[in-house]
C-alpha positions in Angstrom: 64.1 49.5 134.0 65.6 51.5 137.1 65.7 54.9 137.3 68.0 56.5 139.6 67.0 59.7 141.2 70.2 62.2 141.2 69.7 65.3 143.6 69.8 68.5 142.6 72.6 69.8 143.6 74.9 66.8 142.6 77.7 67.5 140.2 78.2 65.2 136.9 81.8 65.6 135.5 81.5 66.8 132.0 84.6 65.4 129.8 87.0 68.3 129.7 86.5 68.9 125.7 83.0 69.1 125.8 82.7 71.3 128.7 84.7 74.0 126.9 83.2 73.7 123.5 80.3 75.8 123.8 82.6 79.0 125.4 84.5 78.1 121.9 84.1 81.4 119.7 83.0 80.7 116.0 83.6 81.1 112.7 81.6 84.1 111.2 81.3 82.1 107.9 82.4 78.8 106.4 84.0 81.1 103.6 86.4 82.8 106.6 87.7 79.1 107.7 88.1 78.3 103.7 90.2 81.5 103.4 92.4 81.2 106.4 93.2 77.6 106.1 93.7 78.5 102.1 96.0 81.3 102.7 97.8 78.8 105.4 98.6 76.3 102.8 99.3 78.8 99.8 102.6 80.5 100.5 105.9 81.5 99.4 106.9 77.2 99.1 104.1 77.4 96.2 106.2 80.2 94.2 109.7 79.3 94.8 110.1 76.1 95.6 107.4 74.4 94.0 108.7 75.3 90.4 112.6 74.6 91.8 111.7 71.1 92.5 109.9 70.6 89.4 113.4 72.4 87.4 115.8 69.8 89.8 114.1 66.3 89.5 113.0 66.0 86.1 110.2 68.8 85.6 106.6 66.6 85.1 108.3 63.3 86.5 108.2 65.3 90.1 104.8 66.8 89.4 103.7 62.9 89.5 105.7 62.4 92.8 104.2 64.8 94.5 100.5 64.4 93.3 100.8 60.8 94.5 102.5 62.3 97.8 99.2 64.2 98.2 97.0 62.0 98.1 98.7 59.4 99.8 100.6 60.9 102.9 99.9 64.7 102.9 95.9 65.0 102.1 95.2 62.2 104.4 97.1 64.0 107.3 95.5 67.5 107.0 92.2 66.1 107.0 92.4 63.9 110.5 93.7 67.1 112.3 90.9 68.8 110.9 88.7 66.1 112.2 90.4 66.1 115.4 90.0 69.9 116.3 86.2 69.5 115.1 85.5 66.8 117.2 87.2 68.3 120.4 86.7 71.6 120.1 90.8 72.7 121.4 93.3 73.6 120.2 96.5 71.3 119.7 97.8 70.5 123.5 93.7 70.2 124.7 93.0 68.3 121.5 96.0 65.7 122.6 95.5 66.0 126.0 92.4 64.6 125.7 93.2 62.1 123.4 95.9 60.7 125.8 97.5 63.2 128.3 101.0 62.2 127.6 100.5 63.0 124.1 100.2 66.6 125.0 104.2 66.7 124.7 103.3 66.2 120.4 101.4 69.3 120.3 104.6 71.2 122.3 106.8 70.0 119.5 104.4 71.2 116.6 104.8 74.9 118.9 108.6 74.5 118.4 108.6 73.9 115.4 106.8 77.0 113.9 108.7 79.1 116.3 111.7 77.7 114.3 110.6 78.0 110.9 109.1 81.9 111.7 112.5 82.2 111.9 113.8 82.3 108.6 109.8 82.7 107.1 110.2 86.3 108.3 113.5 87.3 107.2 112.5 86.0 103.7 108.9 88.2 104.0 111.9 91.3 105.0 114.1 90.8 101.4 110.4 90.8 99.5 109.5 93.7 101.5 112.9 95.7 99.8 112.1 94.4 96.7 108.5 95.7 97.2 110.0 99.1 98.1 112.3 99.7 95.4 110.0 98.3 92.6 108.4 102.1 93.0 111.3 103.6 91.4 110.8 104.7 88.0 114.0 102.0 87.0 114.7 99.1 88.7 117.7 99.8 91.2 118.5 96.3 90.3 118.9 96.9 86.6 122.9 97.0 85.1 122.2 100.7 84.6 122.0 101.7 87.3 124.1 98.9 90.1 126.7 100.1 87.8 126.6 97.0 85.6 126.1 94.2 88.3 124.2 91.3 88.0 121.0 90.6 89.9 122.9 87.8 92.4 125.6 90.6 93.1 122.6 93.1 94.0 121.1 90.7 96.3 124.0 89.6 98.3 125.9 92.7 98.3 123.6 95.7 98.2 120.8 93.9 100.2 122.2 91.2 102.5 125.4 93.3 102.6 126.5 89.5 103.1 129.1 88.8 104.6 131.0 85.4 106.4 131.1 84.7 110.6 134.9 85.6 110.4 135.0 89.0 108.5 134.9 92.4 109.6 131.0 93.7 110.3 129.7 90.1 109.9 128.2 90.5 112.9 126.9 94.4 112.5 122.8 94.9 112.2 121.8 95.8 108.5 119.7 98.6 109.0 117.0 98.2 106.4 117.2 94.8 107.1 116.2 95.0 110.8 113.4 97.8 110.2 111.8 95.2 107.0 111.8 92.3 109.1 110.2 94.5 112.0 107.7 95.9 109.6 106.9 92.0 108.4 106.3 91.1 112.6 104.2 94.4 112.9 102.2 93.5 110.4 101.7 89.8 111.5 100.6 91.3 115.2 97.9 93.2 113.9 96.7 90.5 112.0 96.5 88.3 114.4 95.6 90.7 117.4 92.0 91.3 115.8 91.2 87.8 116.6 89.9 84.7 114.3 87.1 86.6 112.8 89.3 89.6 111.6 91.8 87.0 110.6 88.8 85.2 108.2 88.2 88.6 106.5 91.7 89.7 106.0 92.3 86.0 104.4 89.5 87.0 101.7 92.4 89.9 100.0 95.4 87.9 101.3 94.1 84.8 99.0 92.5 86.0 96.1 94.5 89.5 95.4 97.6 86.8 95.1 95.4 85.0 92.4 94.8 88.2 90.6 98.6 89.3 90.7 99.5 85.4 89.4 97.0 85.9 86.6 98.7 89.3 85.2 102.0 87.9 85.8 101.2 84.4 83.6 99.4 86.4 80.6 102.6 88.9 80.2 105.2 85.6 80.9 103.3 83.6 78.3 104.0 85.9 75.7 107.7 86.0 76.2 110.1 84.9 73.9 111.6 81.2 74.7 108.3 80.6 77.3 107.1 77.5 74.7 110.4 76.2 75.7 110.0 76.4 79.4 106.6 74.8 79.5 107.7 72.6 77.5 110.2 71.4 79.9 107.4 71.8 83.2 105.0 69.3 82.1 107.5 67.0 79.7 108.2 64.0 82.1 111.5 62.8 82.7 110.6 59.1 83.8 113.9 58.1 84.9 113.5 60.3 87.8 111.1 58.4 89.0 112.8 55.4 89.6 115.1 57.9 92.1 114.6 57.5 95.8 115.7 61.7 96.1 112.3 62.3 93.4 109.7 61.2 96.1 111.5 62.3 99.2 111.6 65.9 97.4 108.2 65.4 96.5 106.7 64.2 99.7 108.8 67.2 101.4 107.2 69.7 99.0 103.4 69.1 99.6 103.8 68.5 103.5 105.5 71.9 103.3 103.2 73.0 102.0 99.7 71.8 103.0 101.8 71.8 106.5 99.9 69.0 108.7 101.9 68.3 111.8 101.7 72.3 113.2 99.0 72.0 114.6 97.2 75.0 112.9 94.7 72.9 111.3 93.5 71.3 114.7 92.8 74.9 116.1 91.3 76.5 112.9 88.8 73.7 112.6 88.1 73.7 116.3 86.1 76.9 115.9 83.6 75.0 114.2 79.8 74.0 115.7 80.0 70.7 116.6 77.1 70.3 114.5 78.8 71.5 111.3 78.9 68.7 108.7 81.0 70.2 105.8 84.6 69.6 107.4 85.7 67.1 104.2 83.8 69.6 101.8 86.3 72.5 103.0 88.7 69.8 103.1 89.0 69.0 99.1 88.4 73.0 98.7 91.8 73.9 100.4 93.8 70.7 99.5 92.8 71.3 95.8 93.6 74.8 95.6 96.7 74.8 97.2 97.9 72.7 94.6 96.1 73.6 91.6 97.7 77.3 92.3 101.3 75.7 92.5 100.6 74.2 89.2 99.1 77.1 87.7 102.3 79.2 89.3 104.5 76.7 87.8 103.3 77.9 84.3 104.4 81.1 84.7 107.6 80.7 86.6 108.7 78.4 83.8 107.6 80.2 80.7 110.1 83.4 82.5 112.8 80.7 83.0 112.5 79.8 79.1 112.6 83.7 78.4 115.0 83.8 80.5 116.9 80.9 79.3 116.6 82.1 75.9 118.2 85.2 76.9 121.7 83.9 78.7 121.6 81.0 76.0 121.1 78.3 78.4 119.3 75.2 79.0 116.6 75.5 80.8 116.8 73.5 83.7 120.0 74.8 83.8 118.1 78.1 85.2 115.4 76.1 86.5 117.6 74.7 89.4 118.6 77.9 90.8 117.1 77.2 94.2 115.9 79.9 96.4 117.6 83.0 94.3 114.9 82.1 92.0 112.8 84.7 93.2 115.6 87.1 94.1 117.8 86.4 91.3 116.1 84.4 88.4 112.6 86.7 88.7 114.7 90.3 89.7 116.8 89.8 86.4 113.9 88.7 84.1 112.1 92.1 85.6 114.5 94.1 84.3 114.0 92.3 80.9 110.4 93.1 80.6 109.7 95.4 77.4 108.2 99.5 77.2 109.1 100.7 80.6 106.9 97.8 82.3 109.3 96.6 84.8 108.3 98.5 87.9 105.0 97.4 87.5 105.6 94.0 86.8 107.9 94.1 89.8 105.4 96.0 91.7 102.8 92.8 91.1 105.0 90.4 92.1 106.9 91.1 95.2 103.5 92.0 96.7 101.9 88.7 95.5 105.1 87.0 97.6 104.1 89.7 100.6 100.6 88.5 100.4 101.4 85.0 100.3 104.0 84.9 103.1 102.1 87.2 105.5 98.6 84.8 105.3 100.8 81.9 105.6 
């Protein structure tokens, strides 16, 4: 054997993402990078869109879709960008840099992208934040008493959006209460965010479980509902023929990687603030991919029990009311609010537009 004598003031190049991974700040806990990669994956997509899906492509035929979409495309993905940040300690343009310095141009897309989809994430978090607002009163503004008989759609797009198209008079005019909720929402995300990681991981503990909470109080009182049987009934009865439908797994595949969201680049630079000696990466892993869906499943319950209330109320079918798209939380949920029995509506309402505040802000 030689050995080489190397002076001591020679320089050894040190690969670029290990000579940065030991500056790296940390995780305080395990439980803070559970939380903030759970409250990531959890959002509004697991409320409204989740059950709409489920209501549009044959209710427990797409719940099969998108399991087998999990496991196969979307579960797979999230974990090798957890991997990746882990093992080079960066965040998405060091993490591809490193891998292959052209690639660095993937992790710029993934930056445009959420840029893009803040967007409209926002102005949704702004409408919930009304809602939240006006749930205080001691009626529902909302309610036919006191809109002066209109429905819940008509409240939303006329007294909220003040909608209006490109070509009419004020289309283009700044909605007030608008603008100051969607500044409120971006306020809110600053100081969240301007804490660092670390306040971040602690906020995520009340952003993630108060949600649960809120879901749990809203399913007991929706299971008790008149024409709820009906709507569960419909959630987890498969309609097979679906299945045999290119639009079923396209929808379904869409769903979970919107929700579980592997391609941002979040994932990379949560998990990057690991030790590289930290072994529990596919532990944390099943935690986050399992709860993210089990709480969309759970959710489903209890949006689908208030679509057979509601259902049974307008004398519908139910997937009929079930397919209403995004004014399911706007429209379907405001109206069945209104429904609820002994003066319980503004607390109801109360629970649930702060569950979708919770759920959008940790996302």
């Amino acid at each position: 054997m030689v050995i080489t004598a190397v002076p001591e003031d020679a320089s050894v190049e040190v690969p670029k993402h290990l000579s940065t991974a030991s500056e790296r700040p940390k995780w305080g806990s395990r439980g803070q990078f559970i939380m903030v990669l759970m409250g990531y994956a959890i959002g509004l997509g697991n409320i409204w869109r989740f059950p709409y899906m489920c209501g549009k492509y044959g209710g427990g035929a797409f719940m099969i879709a998108y399991l087998v979409s999990l496991f196969c495309i979307a579960a797979p993905l999230f974990v090798f960008e957890t991997v990746l940040g882990h093992k080079y300690q960066l965040g998405p343009v060091g993490t591809f840099t490193n891998m292959y310095a052209p690639w660095a141009g993937v992790a710029y897309v993934s930056i445009i992208m959420t840029c893009v989809i803040l967007t409209y994430y926002q102005a949704l978090l702004g409408w919930a934040v009304i809602y939240f607002v006006q749930s205080f009163a001691a009626k529902l503004p909302w309610h036919p008493d006191e809109c002066g008989g209109c429905t819940t759609g008509d409240y939303f797009g006329q007294t909220v959006l003040n909608a209006a198209s490109f070509g009419d008079e004020g289309g283009w005019d700044v909605q007030g209460k608008l603008f100051l909720a969607l500044m409120a929402v971006w306020f809110v995300t600053w100081l969240a965010l301007a804490g660092g990681k670390n306040t971040l991981g602690k906020i995520a503990y009340f952003t993630v479980c108060f949600p649960v909470l809120l879901m749990i109080i809203i399913f007991c009182k929706a299971v008790t509902l008149e024409g709820a049987g009906d709507g569960v009934s419909y959630y987890i009865t498969p309609d097979m023929s679906h299945l045999t439908k290119a639009n079923t797994w396209s929808a379904a595949a869409s769903q979970i990687l919107f929700s579980l969201s592997p391609a941002m680049g979040t994932a990379i630079a949560m998990s990057s603030y690991h030790e590289r000696t930290y072994d529990r990466i596919l532990q944390d892993n099943l935690v986050v991919i399992c709860c993210n869906s089990g709480f969309s499943i759970f959710g489903g319950f209890a949006v689908f029990s208030i679509v057979g209330y509601l259902a049974e109320q307008r004398g519908l079918p139910v997937e009929e009311v079930a397919s209403s798209g995004t004014g399911l939380a706007f429209d379907v949920f405001a109206e069945v609010l209104t429904l609820f029995p002994g003066g319980s509506s503004p607390f109801f309402s109360v629970c649930f537009f702060f569950m979708l505040l919770l759920l959008g802000l940790d996302s």
